[in-house]
C-alpha positions in Angstrom: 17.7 5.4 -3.5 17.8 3.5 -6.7 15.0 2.9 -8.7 13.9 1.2 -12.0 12.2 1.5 -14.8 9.9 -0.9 -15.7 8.2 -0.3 -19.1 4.3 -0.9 -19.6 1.2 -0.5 -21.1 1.3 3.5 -20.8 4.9 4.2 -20.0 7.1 3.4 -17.0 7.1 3.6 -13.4 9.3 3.7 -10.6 9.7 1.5 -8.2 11.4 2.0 -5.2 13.5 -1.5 -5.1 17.3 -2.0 -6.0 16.6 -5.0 -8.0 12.9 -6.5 -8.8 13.4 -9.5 -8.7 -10.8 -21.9 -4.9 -9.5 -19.6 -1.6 -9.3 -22.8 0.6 -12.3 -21.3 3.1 -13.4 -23.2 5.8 -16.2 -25.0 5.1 -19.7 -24.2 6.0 -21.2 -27.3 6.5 -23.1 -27.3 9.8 -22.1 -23.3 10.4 -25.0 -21.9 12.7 -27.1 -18.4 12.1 -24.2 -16.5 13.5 -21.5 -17.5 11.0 -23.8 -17.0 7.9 -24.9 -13.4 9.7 -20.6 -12.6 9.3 -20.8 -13.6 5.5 -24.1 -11.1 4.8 -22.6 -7.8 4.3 -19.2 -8.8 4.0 -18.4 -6.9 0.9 -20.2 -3.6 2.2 -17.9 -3.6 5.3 -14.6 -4.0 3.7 -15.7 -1.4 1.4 -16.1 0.7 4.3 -12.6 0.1 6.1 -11.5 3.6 5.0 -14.1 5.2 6.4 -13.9 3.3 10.1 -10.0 4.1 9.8 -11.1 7.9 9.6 -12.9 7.4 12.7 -10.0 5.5 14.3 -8.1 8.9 13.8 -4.7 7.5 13.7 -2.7 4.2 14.4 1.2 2.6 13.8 2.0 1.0 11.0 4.0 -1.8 9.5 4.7 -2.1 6.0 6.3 -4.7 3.3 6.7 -5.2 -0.1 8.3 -8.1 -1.8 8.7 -8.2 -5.5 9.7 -10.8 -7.5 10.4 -11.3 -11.1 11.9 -14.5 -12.3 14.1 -15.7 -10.0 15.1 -12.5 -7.8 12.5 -11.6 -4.6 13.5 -8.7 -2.8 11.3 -7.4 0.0 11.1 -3.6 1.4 10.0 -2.9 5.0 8.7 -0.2 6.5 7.5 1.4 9.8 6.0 5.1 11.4 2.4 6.0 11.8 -0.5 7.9 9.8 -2.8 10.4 10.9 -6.0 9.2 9.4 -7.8 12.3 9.9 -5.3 14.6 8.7 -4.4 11.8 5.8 -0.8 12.2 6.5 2.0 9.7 7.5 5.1 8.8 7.8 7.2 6.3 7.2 10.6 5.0 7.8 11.4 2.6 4.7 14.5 0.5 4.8 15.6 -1.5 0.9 17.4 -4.8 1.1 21.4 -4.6 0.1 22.4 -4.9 -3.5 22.5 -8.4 -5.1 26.6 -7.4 -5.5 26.3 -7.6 -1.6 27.5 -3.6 -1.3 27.1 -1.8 2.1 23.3 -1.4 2.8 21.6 1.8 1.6 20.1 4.2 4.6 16.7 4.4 5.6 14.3 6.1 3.4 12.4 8.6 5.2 8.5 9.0 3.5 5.6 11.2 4.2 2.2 10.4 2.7 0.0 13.3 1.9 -3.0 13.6 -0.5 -1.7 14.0 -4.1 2.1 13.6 -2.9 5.3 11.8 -1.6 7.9 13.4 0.2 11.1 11.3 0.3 14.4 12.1 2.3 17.7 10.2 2.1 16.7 9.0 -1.6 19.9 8.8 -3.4 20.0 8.9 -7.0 21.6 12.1 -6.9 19.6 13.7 -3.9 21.7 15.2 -1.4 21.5 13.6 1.8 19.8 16.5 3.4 17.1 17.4 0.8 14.1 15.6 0.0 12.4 15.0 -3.2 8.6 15.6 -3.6 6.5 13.3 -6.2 3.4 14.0 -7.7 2.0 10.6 -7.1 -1.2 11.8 -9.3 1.0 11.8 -12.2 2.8 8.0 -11.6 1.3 4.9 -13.1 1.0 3.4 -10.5 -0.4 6.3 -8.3 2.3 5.2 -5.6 0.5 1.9 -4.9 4.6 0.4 -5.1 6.1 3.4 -6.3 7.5 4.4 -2.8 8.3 0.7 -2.1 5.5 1.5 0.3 1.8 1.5 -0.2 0.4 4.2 1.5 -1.9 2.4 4.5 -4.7 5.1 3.9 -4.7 4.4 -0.3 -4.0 1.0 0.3 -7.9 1.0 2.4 -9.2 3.0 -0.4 -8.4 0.8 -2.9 -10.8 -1.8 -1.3 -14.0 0.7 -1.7 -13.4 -1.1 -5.1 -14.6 -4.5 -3.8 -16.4 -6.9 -5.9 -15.9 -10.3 -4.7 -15.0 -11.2 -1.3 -15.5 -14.9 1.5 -15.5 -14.8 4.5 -12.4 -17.3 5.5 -12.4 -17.5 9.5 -12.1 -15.3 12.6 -8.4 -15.6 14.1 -6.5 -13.5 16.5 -4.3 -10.7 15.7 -1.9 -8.5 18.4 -4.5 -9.6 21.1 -7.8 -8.3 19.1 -10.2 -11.0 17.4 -10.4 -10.4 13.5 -12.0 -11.8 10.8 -10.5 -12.7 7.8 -11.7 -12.3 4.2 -10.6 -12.6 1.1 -11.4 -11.2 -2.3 -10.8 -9.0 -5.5 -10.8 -5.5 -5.9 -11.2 -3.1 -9.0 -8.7 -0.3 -9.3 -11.1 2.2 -11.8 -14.2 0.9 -9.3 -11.9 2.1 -6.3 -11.1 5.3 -7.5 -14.6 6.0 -8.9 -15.9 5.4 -4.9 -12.9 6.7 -3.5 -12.9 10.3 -1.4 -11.3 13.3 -3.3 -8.3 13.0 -1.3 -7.2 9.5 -3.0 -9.1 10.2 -6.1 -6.6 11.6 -8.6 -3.8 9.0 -7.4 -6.2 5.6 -7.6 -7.4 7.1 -11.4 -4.1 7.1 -12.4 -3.3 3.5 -11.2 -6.3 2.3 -12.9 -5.2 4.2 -16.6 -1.6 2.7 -15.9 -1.9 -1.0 -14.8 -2.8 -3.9 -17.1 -4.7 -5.5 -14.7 -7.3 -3.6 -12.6 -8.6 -6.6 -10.4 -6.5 -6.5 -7.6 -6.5 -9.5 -5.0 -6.6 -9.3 -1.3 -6.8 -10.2 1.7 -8.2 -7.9 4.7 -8.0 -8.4 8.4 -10.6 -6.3 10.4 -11.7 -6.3 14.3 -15.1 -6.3 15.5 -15.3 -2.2 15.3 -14.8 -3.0 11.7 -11.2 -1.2 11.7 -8.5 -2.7 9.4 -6.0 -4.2 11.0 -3.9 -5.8 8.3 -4.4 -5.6 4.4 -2.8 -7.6 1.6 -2.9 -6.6 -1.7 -1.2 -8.9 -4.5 -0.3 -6.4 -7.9 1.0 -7.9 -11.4 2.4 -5.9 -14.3 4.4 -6.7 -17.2 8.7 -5.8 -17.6 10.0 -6.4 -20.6 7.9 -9.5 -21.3 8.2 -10.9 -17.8 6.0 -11.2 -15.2 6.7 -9.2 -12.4 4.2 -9.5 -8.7 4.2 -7.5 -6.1 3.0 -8.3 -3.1 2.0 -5.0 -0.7 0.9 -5.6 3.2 0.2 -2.8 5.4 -0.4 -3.8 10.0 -2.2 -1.3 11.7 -2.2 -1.4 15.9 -1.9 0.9 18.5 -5.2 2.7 17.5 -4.8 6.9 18.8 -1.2 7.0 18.8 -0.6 10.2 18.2 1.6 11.1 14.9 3.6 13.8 14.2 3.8 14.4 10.7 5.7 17.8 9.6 5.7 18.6 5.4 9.7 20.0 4.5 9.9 23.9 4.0 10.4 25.0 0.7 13.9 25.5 0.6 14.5 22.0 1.7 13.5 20.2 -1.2 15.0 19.3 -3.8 14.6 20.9 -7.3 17.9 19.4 -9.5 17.4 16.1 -11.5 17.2 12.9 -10.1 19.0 9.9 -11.9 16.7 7.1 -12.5 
């Protein structure tokens, strides 16, 4: 896999991408006792969504990541599972062509673990049959986009960090009836709250973006489990704008997930070409 530099406040990070390219809620008028009962709380319970996902013990998951920077949009997709009680997952992330229309790159393989990213089929200089393990305490971005992939159990940490948030509506989502809400989160207030396994990672995010409020929107189900998350990132390249727009689906609550870390030999320990 290719990646980029993109030069910031604090240094540069990677992210995984060939090329990088108020609320309208529905009015309360006449809303009985039971709608203003959803709005109480609100904030406390998408602060909680990491915690219920803990409980949920593990799920599938979806992933995308569109990026866009002038006039180039590129979006990266992903799908596997996590293991939300071992706070391990893996992914399979697939990168859009090149803009010079060359033959598409093959799947990414990622595993999520506290404190690291494992990634197979890289490129860059990888061989094909090693994988590459990244610190993701030590990236700027504590591999919120790094991976081209937000990892689903971060990406719920991140909103322990949530300081303003509406309730928007209750829709329907795979068959289950969630509620919608929208809001802002605080990167260094997320990492402060966050457990020790997503601690290190979110603290460096909040050191190396320029912005720390983050905005979102968060999907949960009546058990209060997250079902689909949105989170909206902006950082500066080079004296353009560049946003980033993260969603992570969750369904098939209890799948089970295998997730197996590379023996020793197996990664990869030469330099990779940025």
């Amino acid at each position: 896999m290719v990646v980029q530099q993109h030069r910031r406040r604090g240094g540069a990070i990677a992210v995984a991408a060939t090329v990088v390219g108020v609320m309208a809620a529905t009015g309360c008028s006449g809303a009985g006792a039971a709608e203003d009962g959803k709005r109480r709380g609100s904030a406390e319970e998408v602060r909680r969504a990491a915690d219920v996902l803990a409980g949920a013990k593990s799920s599938r998951a979806r992933t995308s990541m569109e990026m866009a920077a002038g006039g180039t949009r590129v979006t990266i997709r992903g799908e596997g599972g996590y293991d939300f009680a071992r706070r391990m997952g893996r992914l399979t992330v697939v990168l859009p062509p090149d803009p010079a229309g060359e033959a598409r790159h093959e799947p990414i393989t990622e595993l999520f673990t506290p404190g690291a990213l494992y990634m197979k089929n890289r490129g860059a200089g990888v061989p094909a049959d090693k994988w590459v393990r990244v610190d993701t305490t030590t990236l700027e971005d504590g591999n919120l986009v790094t991976g081209g992939a937000t990892d689903p159990l971060a990406a719920a940490e991140l909103l322990r960090g949530t300081e303003q948030v509406t309730y928007v509506r209750e829709t329907e989502m795979s068959g289950h009836k969630v509620r919608h809400f929208r809001g802002t989160t605080d990167i260094g207030r997320a990492a402060s709250a966050a457990q020790p396994h997503a601690r290190a990672s979110l603290a460096a995010a909040a050191r190396g973006f320029t912005k720390d409020v983050v905005p979102f929107d968060a999907y949960l189900d009546e058990s209060g489990r997250l079902l689909k998350v949105r989170h909206r990132f902006t950082f500066a390249n080079e004296g353009r704008t560049v946003a980033v727009t993260s969603t992570t689906v969750l369904f098939d609550f209890g799948t089970p997930v295998d997730v197996r870390l590379p023996a020793a030999e197996d990664i990869y320990s030469g330099k990779v070409r940025a």
